[in-house]
C-alpha positions in Angstrom: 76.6 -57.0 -34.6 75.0 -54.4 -32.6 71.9 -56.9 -31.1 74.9 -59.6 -30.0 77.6 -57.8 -29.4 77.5 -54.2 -28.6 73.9 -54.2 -26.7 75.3 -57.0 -24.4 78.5 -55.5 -23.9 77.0 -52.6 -22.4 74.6 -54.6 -20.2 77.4 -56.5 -18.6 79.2 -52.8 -18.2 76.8 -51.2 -16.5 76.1 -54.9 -14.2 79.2 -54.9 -13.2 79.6 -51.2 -11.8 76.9 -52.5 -9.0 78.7 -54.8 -8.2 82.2 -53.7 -7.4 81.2 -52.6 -3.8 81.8 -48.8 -4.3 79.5 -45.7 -3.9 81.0 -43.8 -6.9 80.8 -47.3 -9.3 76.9 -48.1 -8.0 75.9 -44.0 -8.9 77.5 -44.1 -11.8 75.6 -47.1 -12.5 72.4 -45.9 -11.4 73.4 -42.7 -13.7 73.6 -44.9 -16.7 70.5 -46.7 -16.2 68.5 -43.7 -15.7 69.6 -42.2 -19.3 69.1 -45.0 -21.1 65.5 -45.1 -19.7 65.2 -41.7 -20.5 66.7 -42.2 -24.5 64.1 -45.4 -24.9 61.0 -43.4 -23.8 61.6 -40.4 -25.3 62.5 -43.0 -28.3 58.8 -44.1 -27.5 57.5 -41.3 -27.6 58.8 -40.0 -30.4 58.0 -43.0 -32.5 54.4 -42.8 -31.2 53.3 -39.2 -31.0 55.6 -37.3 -33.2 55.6 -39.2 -36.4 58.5 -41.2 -36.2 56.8 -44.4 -37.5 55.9 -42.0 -40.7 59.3 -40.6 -41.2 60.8 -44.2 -41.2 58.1 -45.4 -43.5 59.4 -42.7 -45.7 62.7 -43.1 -45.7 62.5 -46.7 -46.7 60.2 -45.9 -49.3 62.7 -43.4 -50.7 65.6 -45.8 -50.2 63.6 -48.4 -51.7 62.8 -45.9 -54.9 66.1 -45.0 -55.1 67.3 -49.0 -55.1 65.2 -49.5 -58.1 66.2 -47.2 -60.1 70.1 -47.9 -59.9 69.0 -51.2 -60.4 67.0 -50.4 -64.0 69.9 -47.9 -64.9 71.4 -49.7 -67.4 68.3 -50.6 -69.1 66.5 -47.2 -69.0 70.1 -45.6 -70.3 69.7 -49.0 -74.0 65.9 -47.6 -74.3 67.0 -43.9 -74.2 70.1 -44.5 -76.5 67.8 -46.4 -79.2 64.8 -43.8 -78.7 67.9 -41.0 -79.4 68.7 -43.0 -82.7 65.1 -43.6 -84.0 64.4 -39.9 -83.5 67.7 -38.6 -85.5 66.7 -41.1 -87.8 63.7 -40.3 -88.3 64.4 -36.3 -88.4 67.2 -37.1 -90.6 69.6 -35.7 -88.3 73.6 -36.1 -89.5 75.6 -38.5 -86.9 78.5 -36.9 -85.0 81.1 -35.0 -87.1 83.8 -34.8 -84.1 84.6 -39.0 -85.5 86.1 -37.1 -88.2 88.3 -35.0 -86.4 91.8 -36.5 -85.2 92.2 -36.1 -81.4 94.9 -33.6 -81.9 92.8 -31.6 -84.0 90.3 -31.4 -81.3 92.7 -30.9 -78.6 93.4 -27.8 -80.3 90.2 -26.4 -81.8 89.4 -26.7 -77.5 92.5 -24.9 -76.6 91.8 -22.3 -79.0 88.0 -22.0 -78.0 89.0 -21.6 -74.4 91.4 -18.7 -74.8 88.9 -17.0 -76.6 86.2 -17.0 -74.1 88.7 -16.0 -71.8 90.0 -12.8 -73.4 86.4 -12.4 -74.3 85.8 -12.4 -70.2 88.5 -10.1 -69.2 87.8 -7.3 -71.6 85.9 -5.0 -69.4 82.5 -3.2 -71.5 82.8 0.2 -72.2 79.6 1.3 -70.0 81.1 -0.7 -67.1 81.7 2.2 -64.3 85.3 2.4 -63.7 86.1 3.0 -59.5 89.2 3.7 -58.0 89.7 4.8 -54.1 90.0 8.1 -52.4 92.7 9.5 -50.0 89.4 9.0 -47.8 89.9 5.1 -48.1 86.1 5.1 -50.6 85.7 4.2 -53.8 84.9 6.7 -56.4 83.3 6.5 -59.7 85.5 8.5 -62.6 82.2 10.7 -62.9 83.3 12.1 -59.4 87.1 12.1 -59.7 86.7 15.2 -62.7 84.3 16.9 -60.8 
């Protein structure tokens, strides 16, 4: 899209500001021409002397790596699933005791679990420094206030 479309477009743009007979089209022109040269040796020169050949190497490498491994996902996730049931086999671990609970039940043991370790949270410790604020505008500890 870009190599037959978008490229060509552009040439036939900047073609046809030379040749519409004005000053202002022809400079612009020239304008345009002189930053594209600019962008493809600086593009040069970056892909030569600053790495850039390297850094694209990488990041198909890591694109490539990264392809791969969605691609095995599925398979890696079977092995792990039956390496998981050999080893509680084999340590004679029990199998999930949430299929016995009813989805209500667990609904509720949740609900219940939740609040508690949120009243749990709000209930300030007792060596916690309590502060409260001056005429002045600064916070004072309640160590200060009685003195």
């Amino acid at each position: 899209l870009v190599m037959f479309v978008l490229i060509p477009l552009i040439l036939f743009g900047i073609s046809s500001l030379f040749t519409q007979n004005s000053l202002g089209f022809t400079i612009l022109g020239a304008l345009l021409v002189g930053i594209i040269v600019f962008g493809l040796a600086y593009y040069m020169f970056w892909w030569k002397c600053r790495g850039g050949a390297t850094k694209c190497n990488d990041c198909f490498e890591r694109r490539q790596a990264k392809q791969v491994v969605m691609r095995t996902l599925a398979d890696d996730m079977d092995y792990m699933k039956a390496k998981i049931d050999a080893l509680s086999v084999h340590t004679g671990l029990p199998d999930d005791d949430d299929a016995d609970i009813e989805d209500g039940e667990q609904e509720a043991l949740l609900a219940k679990k939740v609040q508690t370790d949120m009243q749990e949270t709000a209930i300030p410790s007792p060596s916690a420094p309590v502060y409260s604020y001056a005429s002045s505008g600064e916070p004072q500890s309640e160590d200060e206030m009685t003195a």
